[in-house]
N, C-alpha and C positions, 0 to 999 in steps of 0.2 A: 504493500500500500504506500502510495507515495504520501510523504510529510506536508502538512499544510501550510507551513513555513516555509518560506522565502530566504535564501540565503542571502543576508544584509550586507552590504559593502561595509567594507575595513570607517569610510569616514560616516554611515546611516551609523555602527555598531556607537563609534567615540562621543557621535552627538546627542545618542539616548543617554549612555554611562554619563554625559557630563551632567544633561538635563536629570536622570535618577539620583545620582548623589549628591549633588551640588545647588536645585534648583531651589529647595528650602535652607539652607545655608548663608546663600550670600545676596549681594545686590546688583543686579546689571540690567543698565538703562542705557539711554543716547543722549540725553542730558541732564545736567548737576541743576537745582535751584542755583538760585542767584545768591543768597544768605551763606549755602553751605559752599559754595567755589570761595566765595570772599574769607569767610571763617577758616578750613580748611588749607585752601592752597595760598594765602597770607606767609608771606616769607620770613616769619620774625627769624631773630634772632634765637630768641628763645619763645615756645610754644606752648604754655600749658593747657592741658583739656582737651588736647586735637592728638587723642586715641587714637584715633581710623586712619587708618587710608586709604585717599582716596586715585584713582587710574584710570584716566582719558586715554583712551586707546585711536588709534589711528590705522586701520590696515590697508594699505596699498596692494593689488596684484598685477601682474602684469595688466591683463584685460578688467575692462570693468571700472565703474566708481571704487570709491574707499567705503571702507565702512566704518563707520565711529560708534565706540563706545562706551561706555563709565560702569566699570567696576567699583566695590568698595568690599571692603573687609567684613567679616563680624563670625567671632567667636575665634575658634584657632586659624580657621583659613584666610589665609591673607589674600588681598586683591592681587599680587601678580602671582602668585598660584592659580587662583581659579581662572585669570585669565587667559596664561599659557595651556590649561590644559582647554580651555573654547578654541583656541588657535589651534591644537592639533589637530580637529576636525576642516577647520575653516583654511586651512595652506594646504592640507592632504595633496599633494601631486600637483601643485602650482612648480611652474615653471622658475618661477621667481616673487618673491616676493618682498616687502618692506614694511617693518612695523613703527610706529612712534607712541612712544610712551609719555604722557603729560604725568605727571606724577607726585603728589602732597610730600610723602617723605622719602628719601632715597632706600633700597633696597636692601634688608635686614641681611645678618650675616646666615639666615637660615635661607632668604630665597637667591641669594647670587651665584650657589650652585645650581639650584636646577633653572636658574636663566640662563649659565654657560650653558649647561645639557641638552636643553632647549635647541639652542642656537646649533652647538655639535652635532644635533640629532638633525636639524632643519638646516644645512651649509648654503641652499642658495639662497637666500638674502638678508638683512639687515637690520639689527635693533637699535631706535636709537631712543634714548632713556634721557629724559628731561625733570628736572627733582628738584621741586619750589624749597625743601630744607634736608638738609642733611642728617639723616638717622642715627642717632646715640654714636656720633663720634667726637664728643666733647664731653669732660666729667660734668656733672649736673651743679649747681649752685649746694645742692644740699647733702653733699659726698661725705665730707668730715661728721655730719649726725649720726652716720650709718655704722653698725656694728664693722669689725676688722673684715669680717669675713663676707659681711655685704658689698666695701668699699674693693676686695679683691674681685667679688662677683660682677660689679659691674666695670672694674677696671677693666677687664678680660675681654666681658662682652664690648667694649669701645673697643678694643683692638683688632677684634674677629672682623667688626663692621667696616673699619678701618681697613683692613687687610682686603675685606668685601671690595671696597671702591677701589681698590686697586686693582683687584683680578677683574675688574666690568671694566676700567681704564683701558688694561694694558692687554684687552682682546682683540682681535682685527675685524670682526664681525660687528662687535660693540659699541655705540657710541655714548659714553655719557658726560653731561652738561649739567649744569644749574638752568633752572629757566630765568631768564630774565622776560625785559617786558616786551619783548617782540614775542617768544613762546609763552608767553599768557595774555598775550592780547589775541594771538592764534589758540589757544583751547580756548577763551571764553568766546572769542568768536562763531568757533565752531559749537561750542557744547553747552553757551550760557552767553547773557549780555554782560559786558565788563565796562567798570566804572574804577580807575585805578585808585590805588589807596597810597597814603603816604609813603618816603623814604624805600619807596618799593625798590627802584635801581638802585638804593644805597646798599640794600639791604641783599641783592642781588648779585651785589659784587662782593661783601662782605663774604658769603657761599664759595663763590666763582674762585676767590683770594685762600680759602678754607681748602675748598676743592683741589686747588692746586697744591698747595704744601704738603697734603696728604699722600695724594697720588703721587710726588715727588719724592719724599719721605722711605715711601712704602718701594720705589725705583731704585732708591740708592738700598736701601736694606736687602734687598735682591739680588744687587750686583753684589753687597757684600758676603751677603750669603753665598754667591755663586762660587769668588772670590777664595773663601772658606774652607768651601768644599774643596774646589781642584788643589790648594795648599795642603790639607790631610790626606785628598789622593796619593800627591805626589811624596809626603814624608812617607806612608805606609808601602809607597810602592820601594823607596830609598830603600826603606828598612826589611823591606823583602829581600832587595837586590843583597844587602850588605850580610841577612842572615843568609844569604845562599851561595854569598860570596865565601864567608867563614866557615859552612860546611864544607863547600869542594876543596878549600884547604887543608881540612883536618883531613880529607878524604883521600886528598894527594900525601900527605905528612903519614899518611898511617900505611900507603898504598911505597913510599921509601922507606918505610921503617921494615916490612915484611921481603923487602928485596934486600 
């Protein structure tokens, strides 16, 4: 008896699985309120009460419009999780393609592995990541209140995140930026009406100036790492050479002593 089932394509299967597990979980829409773009993607310096994040999505393919759209987070699933795994149905056997990411905070040290894997797993085309403030890579005002073992927990995590924007920097697929006010006069154009707020460009560069020491920072520590390494290479390989150098001598010394 033949099965009443339909054997579903690789991209029908990914777009049910995303719709079943994910569709009561998170939020995705085509555009933000005007309150929560202003609220949210607001460049302070320092941000408190802006929990969420939120991710204007931009997908370019070869053929065809772009399709825009706004993620946001809530409970453990962060917005560029749920939105990479929409995309793996949505580029399925595209010839090419191109992603833009408008983005509240930059990328946690939890999701900037699976946006390289992503990108690894999808090589022809191009993410480019735009990030109105920089995610837990500065000690917080209130560090010194915090128990020894709080103030090491979150030292670590700065680091991880840190070390994060530097492996999204120093990818060739990867673009990432601060936005300033040409890419959020472009997301609220696109995804909401925009009305600029103070100190906005100050506060832009302020990031952009962040952004760079970091990624620079985390470049020279790489090379010195590298640096490091081929230095212990080469003593352990010395010290190879000089203990194998000292055998065959004893080996000859013992090889004239029996003649």
């Amino acid at each position: 008896m033949k099965s009443g089932f339909q054997k579903l394509s690789l991209t029908a299967c990914v777009g049910f699985l995303s719709t079943f597990f994910f569709s009561s979980s998170f939020i995705k829409m085509n555009k933000m309120p005007y309150d929560k773009f202003t609220f949210h993607f607001q460049n302070l310096q320092r941000a408190p009460r802006r929990r969420e994040t939120w991710l204007c999505q931009i997908l370019r393919m070869k053929e065809g419009e772009p399709t825009l759209q706004v993620f946001k987070n809530k409970g453990s699933k962060h917005a560029e999780q749920i939105c990479l795994w929409e995309n793996e149905a949505a580029i399925q056997g595209a010839d090419r393609y191109e992603i833009t990411w408008y983005i509240s905070w930059s990328p946690c040290d939890e999701c900037v592995p699976r946006i390289i894997e992503f990108v690894k797993k999808h090589p022809n085309g191009k993410l480019n990541i735009f990030a109105s403030r920089l995610y837990y890579c500065e000690e917080p005002d209130n560090l010194k209140s915090k128990t020894p073992e709080e103030q090491t927990e979150i030292k670590q995590k700065i680091q991880r995140c840190r070390e994060g924007l530097g492996n999204l920097e120093g990818h060739g697929k990867i673009c990432l930026k601060v936005m300033t006010l040409k890419e959020i006069q472009d997301c609220f154009h696109r995804f909401v009406e925009f009305k600029p707020w103070g100190k906005l460009e100050e506060d832009s560069y302020l990031h952009a100036e962040k952004l760079k020491a970091i990624t620079k920072e985390e470049r020279k520590k790489k090379i010195e790492k590298d640096k490091a390494s081929v230095k212990k290479d080469k003593k352990a390989s010395a010290e190879k050479d000089k203990q194998s150098s000292t055998e065959k001598e004893k080996r000859d010394r013992q090889r004239v002593t029996r003649a």
